[in-house]
C-alpha positions as a printed NumPy array, in Angstrom:
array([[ 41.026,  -5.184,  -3.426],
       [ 38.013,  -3.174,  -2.256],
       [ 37.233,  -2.276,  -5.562],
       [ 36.899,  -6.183,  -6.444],
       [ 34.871,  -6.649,  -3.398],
       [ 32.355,  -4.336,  -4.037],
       [ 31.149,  -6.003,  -7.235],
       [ 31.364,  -9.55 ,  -5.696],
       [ 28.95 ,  -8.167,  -3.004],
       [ 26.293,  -7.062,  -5.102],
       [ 26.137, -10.15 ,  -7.159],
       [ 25.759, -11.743,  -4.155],
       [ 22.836,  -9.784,  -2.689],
       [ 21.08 ,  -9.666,  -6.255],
       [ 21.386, -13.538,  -5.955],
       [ 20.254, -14.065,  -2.924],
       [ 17.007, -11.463,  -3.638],
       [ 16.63 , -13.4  ,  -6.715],
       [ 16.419, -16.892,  -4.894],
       [ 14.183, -15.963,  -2.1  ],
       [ 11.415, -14.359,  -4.586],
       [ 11.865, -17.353,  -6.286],
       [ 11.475, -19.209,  -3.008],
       [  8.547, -17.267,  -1.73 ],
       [  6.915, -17.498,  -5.161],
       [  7.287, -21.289,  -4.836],
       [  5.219, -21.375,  -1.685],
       [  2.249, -19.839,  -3.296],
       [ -1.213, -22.858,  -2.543],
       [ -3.051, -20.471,  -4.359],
       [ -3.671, -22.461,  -7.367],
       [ -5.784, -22.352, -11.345],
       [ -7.973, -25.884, -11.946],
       [ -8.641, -26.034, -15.822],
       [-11.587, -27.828, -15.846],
       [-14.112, -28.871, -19.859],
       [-16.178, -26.207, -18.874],
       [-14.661, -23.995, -16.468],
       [-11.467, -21.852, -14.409],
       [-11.415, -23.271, -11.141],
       [ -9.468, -20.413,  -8.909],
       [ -8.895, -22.006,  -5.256],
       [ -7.756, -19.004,  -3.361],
       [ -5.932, -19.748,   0.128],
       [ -7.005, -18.17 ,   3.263],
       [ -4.787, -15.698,   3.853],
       [ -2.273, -15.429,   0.718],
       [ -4.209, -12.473,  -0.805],
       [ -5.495,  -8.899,   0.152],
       [ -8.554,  -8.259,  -1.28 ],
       [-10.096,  -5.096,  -2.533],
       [-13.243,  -3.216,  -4.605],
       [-13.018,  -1.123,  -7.784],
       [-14.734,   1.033, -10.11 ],
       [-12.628,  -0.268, -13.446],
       [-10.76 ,  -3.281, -14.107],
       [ -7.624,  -3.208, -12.048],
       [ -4.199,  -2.574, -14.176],
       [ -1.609,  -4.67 , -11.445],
       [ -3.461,  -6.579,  -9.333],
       [ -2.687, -10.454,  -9.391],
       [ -6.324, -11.458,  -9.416],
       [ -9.398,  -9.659, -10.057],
       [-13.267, -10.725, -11.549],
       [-15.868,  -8.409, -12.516],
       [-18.789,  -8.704, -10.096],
       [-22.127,  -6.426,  -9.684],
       [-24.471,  -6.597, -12.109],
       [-25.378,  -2.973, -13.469],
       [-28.477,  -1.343, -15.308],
       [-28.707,   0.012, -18.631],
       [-27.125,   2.764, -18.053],
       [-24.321,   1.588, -16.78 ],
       [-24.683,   2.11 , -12.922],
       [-24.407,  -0.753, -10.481],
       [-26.887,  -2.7  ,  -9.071],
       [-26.595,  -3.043,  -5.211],
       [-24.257,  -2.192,  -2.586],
       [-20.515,  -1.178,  -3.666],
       [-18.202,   0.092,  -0.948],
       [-14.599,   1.149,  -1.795],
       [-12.049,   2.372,   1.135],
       [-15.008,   2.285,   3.539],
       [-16.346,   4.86 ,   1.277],
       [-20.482,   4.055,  -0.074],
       [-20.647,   4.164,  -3.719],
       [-24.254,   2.432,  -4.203],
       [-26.889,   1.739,  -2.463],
       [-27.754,  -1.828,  -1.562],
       [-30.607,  -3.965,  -2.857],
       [-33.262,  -6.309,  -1.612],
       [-31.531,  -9.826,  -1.747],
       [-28.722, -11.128,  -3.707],
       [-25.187, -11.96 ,  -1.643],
       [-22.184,  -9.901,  -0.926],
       [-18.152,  -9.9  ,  -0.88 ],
       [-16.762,  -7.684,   1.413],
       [-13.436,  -6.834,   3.382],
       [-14.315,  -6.444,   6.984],
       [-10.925,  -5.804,   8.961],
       [ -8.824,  -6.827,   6.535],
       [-10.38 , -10.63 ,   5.641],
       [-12.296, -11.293,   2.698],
       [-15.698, -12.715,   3.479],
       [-18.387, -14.162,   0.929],
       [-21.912, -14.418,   2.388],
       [-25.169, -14.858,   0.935],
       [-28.344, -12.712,   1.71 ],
       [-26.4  , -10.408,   3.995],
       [-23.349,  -8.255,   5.19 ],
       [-22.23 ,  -5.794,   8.172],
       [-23.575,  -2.147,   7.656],
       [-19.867,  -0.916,   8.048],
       [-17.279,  -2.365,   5.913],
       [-13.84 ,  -1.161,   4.03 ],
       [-14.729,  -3.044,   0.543],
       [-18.03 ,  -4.591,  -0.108],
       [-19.518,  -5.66 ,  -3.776],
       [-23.372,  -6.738,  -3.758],
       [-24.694,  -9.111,  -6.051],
       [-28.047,  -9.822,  -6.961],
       [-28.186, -13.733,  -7.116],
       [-26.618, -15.727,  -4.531],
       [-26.351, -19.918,  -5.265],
       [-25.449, -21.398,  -1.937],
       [-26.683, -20.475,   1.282],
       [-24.92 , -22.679,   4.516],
       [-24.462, -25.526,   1.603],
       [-27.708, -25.384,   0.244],
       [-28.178, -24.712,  -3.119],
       [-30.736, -21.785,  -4.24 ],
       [-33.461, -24.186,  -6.066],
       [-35.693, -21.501,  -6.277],
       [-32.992, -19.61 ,  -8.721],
       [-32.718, -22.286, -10.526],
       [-36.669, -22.45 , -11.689],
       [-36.318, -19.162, -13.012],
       [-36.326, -18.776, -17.14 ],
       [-33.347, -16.478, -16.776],
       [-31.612, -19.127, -15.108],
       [-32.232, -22.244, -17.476],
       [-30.494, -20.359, -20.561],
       [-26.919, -20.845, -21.475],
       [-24.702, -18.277, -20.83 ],
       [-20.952, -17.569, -19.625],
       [-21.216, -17.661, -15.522],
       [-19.708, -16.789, -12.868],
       [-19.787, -17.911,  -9.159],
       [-17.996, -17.064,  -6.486],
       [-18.078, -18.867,  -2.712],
       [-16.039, -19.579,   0.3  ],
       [-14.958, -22.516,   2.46 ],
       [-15.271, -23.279,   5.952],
       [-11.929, -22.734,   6.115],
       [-11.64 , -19.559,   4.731],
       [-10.623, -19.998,   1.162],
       [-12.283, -18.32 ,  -1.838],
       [-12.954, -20.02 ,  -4.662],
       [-14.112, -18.947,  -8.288],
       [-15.731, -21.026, -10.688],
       [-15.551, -18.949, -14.186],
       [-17.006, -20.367, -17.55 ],
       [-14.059, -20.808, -20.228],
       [-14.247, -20.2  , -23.535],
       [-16.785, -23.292, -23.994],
       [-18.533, -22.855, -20.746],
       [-22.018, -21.763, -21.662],
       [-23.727, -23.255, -18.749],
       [-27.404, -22.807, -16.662],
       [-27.433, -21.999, -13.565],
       [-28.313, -25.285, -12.265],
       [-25.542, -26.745, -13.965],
       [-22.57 , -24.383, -12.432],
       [-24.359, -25.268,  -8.847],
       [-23.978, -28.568,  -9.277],
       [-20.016, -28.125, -10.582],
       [-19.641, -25.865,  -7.469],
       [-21.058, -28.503,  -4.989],
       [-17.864, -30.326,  -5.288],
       [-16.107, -28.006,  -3.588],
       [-17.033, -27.112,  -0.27 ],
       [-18.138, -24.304,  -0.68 ],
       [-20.273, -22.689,   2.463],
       [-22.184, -19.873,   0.637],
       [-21.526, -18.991,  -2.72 ],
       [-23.086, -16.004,  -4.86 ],
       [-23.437, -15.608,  -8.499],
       [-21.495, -12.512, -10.296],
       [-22.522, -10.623, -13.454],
       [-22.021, -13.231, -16.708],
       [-22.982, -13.46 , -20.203],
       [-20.838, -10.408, -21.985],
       [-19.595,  -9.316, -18.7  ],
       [-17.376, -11.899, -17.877],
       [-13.829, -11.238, -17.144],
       [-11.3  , -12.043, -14.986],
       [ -7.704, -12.607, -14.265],
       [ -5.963, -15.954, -12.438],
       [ -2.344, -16.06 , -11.307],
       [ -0.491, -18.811,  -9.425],
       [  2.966, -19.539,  -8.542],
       [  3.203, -21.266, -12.312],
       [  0.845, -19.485, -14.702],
       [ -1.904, -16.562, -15.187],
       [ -4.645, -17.382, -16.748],
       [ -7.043, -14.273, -18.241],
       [-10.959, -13.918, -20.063],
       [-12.717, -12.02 , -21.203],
       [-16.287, -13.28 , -23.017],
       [-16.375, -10.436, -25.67 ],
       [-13.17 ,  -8.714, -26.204],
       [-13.219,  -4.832, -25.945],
       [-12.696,  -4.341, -29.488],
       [-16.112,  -5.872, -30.24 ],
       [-17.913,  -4.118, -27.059],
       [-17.298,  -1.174, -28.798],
       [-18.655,  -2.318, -32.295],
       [-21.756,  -4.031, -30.854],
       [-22.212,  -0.69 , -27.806],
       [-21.706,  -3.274, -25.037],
       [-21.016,  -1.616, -21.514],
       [-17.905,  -2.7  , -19.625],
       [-18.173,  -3.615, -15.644],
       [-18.691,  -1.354, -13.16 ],
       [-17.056,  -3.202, -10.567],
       [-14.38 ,  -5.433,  -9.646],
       [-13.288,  -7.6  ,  -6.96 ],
       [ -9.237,  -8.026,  -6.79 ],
       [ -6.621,  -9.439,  -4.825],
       [ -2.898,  -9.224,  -4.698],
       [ -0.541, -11.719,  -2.761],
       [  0.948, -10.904,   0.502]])
C-alpha cells in the first residue's frame, strides 16, 4: 500500500505546483500594447524588481537598452550597478534608478546615493510637460527607431518602443506618450541601439533594430547598458 501511496502523493504535489504557477502567472497586470507604430509595455507598480547592467541580460523577464554611449563605446552619464559607480554623471538628461528597492523614473535629476541608476541624456516629460525645446532640435526632427521610457503617478513604468515600422521624431513619440499618464518620462538610446525584451502573463515580445549579425558586418557597437526587471 505505501508503495502505491507514495506515487499518488507526488502527482499530487506536482499538480498542485503546476496549478498555482499557473495561477500566479494568471495574475500578472503587467501587460504588451501592440500599437501601428509602437510596443506599449505598461509595467505595474510593484510586480517587477528592477535592476542595471553592463550587457544585455540572459534571464531577466524584461530588459531595454538605455544610456547613450560615445564612440568608443563608453557610456554617457551616470550608471550605478549594486550601489557600485560605474560612470560619471552628465549635465542634464533624466535618470532610472532603484532607490530602496522601487524603481523611480525622473527627469533632470536623481539622489546622489542609489543601488541601480542609468542616466540618460534627453528627458521628454518633465511633471507632464513635454520638452518643446528637444523637440526644435535637428537631431530630434529626423526619423529614427525611439525609445521612451516614463512613469505614472501611480507608480507604474511604462515603455513606448518603436516596432519594426516605427521610425518616428521626437515630437511625434511625445505626443503618442501623452496618452498615457505619464509624470516624467526620459528618452533612451535609439536608432541602431534599440533593443528590448517584453513579457506578460500571455506572450514575450523581443527587438532588436539591427540584428547582431549585421552589427558586426557594418562595425556597429552594442549597448553599454541595460535596464531589467524580473517579476516578483
Amino acid at each position: 500500500m505505501r508503495k502505491i501511496l507514495i506515487p499518488i502523493l507526488i502527482l499530487i504535489l506536482f499538480v498542485g505546483a503546476k496549478s498555482k504557477v499557473v495561477y500566479i502567472k494568471n495574475r500578472i497586470q503587467t501587460s504588451i500594447e501592440h500599437h501601428s507604430k509602437y510596443n506599449v509595455y505598461r509595467i505595474k507598480k510593484g510586480e517587477m524588481s528592477f535592476g542595471v547592467s553592463e550587457k544585455v541580460p540572459t534571464d531577466s523577464d524584461f530588459y531595454i537598452n538605455s544610456n547613450f554611449f560615445t564612440s568608443d563605446a563608453n557610456p554617457l552619464g551616470l550608471v550605478v550597478i549594486d550601489g557600485k559607480q560605474k560612470s560619471n554623471r552628465t549635465k542634464g538628461g533624466g535618470y532610472f534608478y532603484v532607490k530602496d528597492g522601487k524603481p523611480y523614473v525622473k527627469s533632470k535629476n536623481s539622489p546622489k546615493i542609489t543601488e541601480f541608476s542609468s542616466q540618460t541624456i534627453l528627458w521628454g516629460i518633465d511633471n507632464g510637460v513635454l520638452n518643446k525645446n528637444l523637440i526644435k532640435k535637428q537631431h530630434a526632427k529626423l526619423k529614427r527607431y525611439r525609445t521612451l521610457m516614463g512613469q505614472t503617478k501611480s507608480g507604474d513604468i511604462i515603455i513606448i518602443s518603436s516596432n519594426l515600422v516605427g521610425l518616428v521624431t521626437i515630437s511625434e513619440i511625445l505626443d503618442f506618450s501623452s496618452k498615457f499618464g505619464i509624470v516624467d518620462g526620459i528618452l533612451l538610446d535609439g536608432g541602431t541601439s534599440v533593443d528590448y525584451k517584453f513579457t506578460d502573463s500571455k506572450s514575450i515580445k523581443t527587438f532588436k533594430s539591427v540584428p547582431l549579425g549585421l552589427k558586426k558586418v557594418f562595425n556597429i557597437d552594442e549597448p553599454t547598458t541595460y535596464i531589467y526587471g524580473n517579476f516578483n
